[in-house]
N, C-alpha and C positions, 0 to 999 in steps of 0.2 A: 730324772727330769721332774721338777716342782709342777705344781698343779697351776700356776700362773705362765708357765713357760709355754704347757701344754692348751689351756684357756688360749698365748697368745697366736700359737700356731693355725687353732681353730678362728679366730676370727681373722689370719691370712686366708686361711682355706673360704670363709664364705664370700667375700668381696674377689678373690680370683678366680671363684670358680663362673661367677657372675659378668667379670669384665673380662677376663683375660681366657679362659677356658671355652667358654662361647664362641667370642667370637672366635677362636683357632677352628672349631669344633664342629660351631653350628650346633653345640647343643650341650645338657648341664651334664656334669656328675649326675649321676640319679642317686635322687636323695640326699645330696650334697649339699644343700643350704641346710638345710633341717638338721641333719647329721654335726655340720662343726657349729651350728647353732647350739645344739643341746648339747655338746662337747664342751663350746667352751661357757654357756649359762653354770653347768654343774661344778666344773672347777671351780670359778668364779663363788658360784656359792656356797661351796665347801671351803673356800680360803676365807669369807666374810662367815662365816660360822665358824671357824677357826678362832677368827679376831674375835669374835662376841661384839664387834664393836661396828656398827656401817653409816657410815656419814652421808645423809643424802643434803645437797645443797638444795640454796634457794631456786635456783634454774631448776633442778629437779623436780623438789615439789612443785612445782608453777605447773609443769608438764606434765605431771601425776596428778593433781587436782583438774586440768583442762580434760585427761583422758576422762575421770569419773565424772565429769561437769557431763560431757557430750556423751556418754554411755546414758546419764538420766536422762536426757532430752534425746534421745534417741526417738523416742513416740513421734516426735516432732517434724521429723526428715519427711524431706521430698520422697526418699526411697529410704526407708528403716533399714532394710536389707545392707544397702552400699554401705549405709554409714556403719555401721557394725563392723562391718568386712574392711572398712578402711581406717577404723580406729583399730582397730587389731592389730594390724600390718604397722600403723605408728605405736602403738604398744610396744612391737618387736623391735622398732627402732629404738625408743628410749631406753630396752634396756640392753643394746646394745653399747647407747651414751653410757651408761651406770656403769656397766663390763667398764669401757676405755675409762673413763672416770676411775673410778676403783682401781684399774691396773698401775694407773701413771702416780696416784697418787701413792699406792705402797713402796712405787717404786722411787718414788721422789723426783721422779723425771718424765717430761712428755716425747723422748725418744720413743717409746715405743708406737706411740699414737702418731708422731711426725712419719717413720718409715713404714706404718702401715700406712697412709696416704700415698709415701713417695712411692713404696712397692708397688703400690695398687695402679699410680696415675703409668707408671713406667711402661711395667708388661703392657697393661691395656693400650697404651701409644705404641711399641713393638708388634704386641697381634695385631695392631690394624693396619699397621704400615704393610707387616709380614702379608696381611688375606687381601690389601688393595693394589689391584695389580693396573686401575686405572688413574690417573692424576685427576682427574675429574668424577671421581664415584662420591656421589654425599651420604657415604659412610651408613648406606644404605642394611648391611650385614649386624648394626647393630637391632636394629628395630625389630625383630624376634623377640630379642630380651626386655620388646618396654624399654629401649633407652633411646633418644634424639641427640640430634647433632649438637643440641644445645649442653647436654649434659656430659656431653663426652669433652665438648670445649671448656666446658666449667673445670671438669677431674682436670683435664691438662693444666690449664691456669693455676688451681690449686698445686697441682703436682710441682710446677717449677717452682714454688715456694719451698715445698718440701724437700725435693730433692738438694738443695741449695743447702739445707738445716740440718738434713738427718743424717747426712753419714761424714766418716772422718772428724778427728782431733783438729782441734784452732792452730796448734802448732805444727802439726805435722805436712811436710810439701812431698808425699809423696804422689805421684806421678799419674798412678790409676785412677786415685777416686774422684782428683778434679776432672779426669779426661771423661770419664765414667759421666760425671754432673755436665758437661756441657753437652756431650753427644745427648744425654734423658732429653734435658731444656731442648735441644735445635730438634730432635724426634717431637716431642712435644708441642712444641709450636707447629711445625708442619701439619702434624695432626688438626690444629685449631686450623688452620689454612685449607686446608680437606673440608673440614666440618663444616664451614664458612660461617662460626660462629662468630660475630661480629664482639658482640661484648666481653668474648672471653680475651681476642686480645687486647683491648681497650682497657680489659681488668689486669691482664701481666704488663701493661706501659704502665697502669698505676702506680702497681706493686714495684714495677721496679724503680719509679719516680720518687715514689716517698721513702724507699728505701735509702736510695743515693742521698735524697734531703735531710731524714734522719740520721744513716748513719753512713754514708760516705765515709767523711775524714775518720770514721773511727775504725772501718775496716782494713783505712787504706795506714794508718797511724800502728793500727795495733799487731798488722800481717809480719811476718819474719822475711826479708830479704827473700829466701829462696821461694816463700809462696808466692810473691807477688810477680818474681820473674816466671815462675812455672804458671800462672795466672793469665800473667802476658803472652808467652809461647802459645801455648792453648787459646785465648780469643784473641789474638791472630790468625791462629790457625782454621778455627771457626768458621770468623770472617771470612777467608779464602775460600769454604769449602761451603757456605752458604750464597757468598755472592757471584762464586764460580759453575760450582752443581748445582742448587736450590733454585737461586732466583729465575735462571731462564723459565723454572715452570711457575713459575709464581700467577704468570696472568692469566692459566689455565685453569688455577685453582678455584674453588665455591669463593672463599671469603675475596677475592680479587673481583671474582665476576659478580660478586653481590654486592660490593662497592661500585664499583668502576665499570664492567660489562654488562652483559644481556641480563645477569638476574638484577639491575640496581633498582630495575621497577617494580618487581616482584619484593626486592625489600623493603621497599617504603611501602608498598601495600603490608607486611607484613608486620612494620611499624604501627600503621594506622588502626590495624588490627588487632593488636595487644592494650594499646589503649583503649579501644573501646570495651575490651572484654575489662581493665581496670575500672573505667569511668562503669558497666555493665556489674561488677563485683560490687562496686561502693551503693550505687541502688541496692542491689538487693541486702545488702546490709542496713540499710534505711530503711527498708520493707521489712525486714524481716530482726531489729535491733536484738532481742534476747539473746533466741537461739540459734540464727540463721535459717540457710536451709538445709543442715545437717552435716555432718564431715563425710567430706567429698561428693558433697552432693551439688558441687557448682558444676561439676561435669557432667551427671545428669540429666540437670535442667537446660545447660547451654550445651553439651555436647563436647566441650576441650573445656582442659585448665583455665584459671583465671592468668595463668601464667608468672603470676607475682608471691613471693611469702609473704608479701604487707598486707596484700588485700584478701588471699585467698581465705586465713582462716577468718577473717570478719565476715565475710560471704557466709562463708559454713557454717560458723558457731556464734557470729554477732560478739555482744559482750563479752561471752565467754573465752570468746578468741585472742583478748587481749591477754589471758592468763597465759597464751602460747606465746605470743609477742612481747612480755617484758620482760622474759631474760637475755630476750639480743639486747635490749636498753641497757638492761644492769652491766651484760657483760662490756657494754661501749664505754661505760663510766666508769667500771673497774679498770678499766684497762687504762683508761685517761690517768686515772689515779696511781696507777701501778709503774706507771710512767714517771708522774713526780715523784713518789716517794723513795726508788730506787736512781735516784742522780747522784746516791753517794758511792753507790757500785758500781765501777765502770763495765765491767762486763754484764751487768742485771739490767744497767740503764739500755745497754744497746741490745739486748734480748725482749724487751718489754716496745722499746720503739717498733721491732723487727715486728713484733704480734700485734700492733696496736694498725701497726703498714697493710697485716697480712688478712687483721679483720675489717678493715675497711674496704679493702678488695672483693672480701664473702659478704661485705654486705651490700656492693655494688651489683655483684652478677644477680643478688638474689631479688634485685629488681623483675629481673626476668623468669627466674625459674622454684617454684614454690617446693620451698627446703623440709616440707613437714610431708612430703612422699618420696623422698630421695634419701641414698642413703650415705652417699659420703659426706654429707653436709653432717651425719652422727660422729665419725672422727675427728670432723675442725670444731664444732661443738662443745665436743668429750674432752679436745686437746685443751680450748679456749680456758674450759672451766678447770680442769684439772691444773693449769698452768696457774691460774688465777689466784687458787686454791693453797698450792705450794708456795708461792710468790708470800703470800699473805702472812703465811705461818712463819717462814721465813724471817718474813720481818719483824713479827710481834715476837720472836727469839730476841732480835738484835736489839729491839728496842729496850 
């Protein structure tokens, strides 16, 4: 076993031991983050000493320059302490992006980065289907581990992307892996229905809108006969087993009653509430323009998240915040771009639609949920740019 296979096994190991191990468990591996951390950091770095050669991108440094920006204004924080301790923990995250980075590009493929998402969103929707034994529990069993309803709707949303991408051959109709992909999707949305995350599935009708607008005819043009009847069989089948078994509990569910029942008052308060902590972040970023009030120091002084990746690190770090916010820019315009210049490839054109569908979805949820303390926001990140990346070189071959 290569030392990149072993690297990839360790960063299964620390997002399942986090989402899926827990909650079965009620509690971690001991030592188990730290363990496939350092596992797969040293692989990783013995294969980039190997190369003599490591490419950090422009996202990257943007990221590496914000850490060293808020580490010197650290004097500065509301609480010096917190900001330390929470640039650290994002430290650990970016170089987790570098890990998935670095792996997908050696490999010349973001498979590995897609089914660590799909893996990850999967089990986590099965453990909690598996430990919820109420239809009405707001998935209360994860909150131990620092995770909200909100974040576990996000992994789901994200998940059905992935699960969709990452496994099985374009040509091949065998029979498992679609049945496999729709049972993950119908687990997974359920889950979002538990969670009563409202935006997460407001972000899979996105995803699955611009999908169909993008690239419909071309999945529907380019499928072989047998997949597309085995396609049909299967959501037929679905259908039947969602609007026959599922739906009767549908109006029991959180996101049913936080639309339409007893919680829909409590979610428009819950609304008005997120806004004010955005309109509450953008003052203190006028107060506070250079350095803010430190990283992660808007929970501190307000008591909860700003709840946003736009506003939060302007809050924390002021100007230097923007050095964390313009690689979502660059990568929105790479990807614009990555879109026209592959129209001569029909299979490249509808992989770059597909990613271009799948980032505007991640950057709708991340209205709500501040992506620079989370951690599977590092895999769609890691994918985004690594896909980017390859896309790029690619092309400058052909040209």
């Amino acid at each position: 076993m290569g030392l990149l296979s072993v690297a990839k096994l360790a960063l299964y190991g620390i997002f399942l031991n986090y989402y899926t191990y827990y909650t079965v468990t009620g509690k971690f591996i001991p030592y188990g983050t730290a363990l496939f951390f350092a596992v797969s950091f040293v692989c990783v770095l013995c294969s980039m000493w190997r190369d003599r050669l490591v490419n950090i991108g422009y996202e990257i440094r943007c990221w590496l320059l914000y850490i060293a920006l808020s580490l010197a204004s650290v004097g500065f924080a509301v609480n010096s302490g917190q900001a330390v301790d929470g640039i650290f923990k994002y430290a650990q995250r970016l170089i987790i992006i570098i890990m998935i980075v670095y792996i997908c590009e050696k490999e010349g493929s973001v498979k590995f980065a897609l089914r660590l998402l799909a893996v990850n969103a999967v089990c986590s929707a099965f453990a909690i289907l598996y430990v919820t034994d109420d239809i009405q529990l707001k998935l209360s069993i994860t909150s131990g581990a620092n995770l909200s309803a909100n974040d576990i709707g996000a992994l789901m949303a994200f998940g059905c992307f992935a699960v969709m991408f990452a496994f099985g051959r374009r040509n091949k109709t065998s029979l498992f892996i679609p049945a496999m992909k729709y049972a993950s999707v119908i687990a997974m949305i359920s889950v979002i229905f538990l969670a009563g995350s409202r935006k997460s599935i407001i972000a899979v009708i996105i995803l699955a809108v611009l999908l169909v607008l993008l690239n419909g005819l071309e999945y529907i043009k380019n499928a072989p006969v047998g997949k597309l009847f085995v396609a049909l069989i299967l959501g037929a089948a679905a259908f039947v087993f969602v609007s026959s078994v599922l739906a009767p509990y549908a109006s029991e569910t959180n996101l049913y009653t936080r639309l339409f029942g007893r919680g829909a008052e409590g979610a428009i308060e819950s609304d008005d509430g997120r806004i004010s902590l955005y309109v509450t972040a953008i003052k203190d970023f006028l107060h506070h323009p250079f350095v803010g009030l430190g990283f992660s120091n808007f929970q501190v002084l307000h008591g909860v998240y700003s709840h946003s990746t736009y506003v939060e690190p302007l809050a924390c770090s002021g100007i230097i915040g923007l050095l964390y916010l313009i690689p979502y820019v660059r990568i929105l315009k790479r990807q614009f771009d990555l879109v026209f210049i592959s129209r001569g490839d029909a299979e490249e054109y509808v992989w770059q639609k597909g990613m271009l569908a799948f980032y505007i979805m991640f950057l709708f949820i991340g209205v709500g949920i501040p992506y620079m303390y989370k951690d599977n926001p590092c895999i769609i990140l890691a994918m985004l740019i690594a896909s980017q990346s390859i896309a790029y070189k690619k092309h400058t071959k052909n040209v």
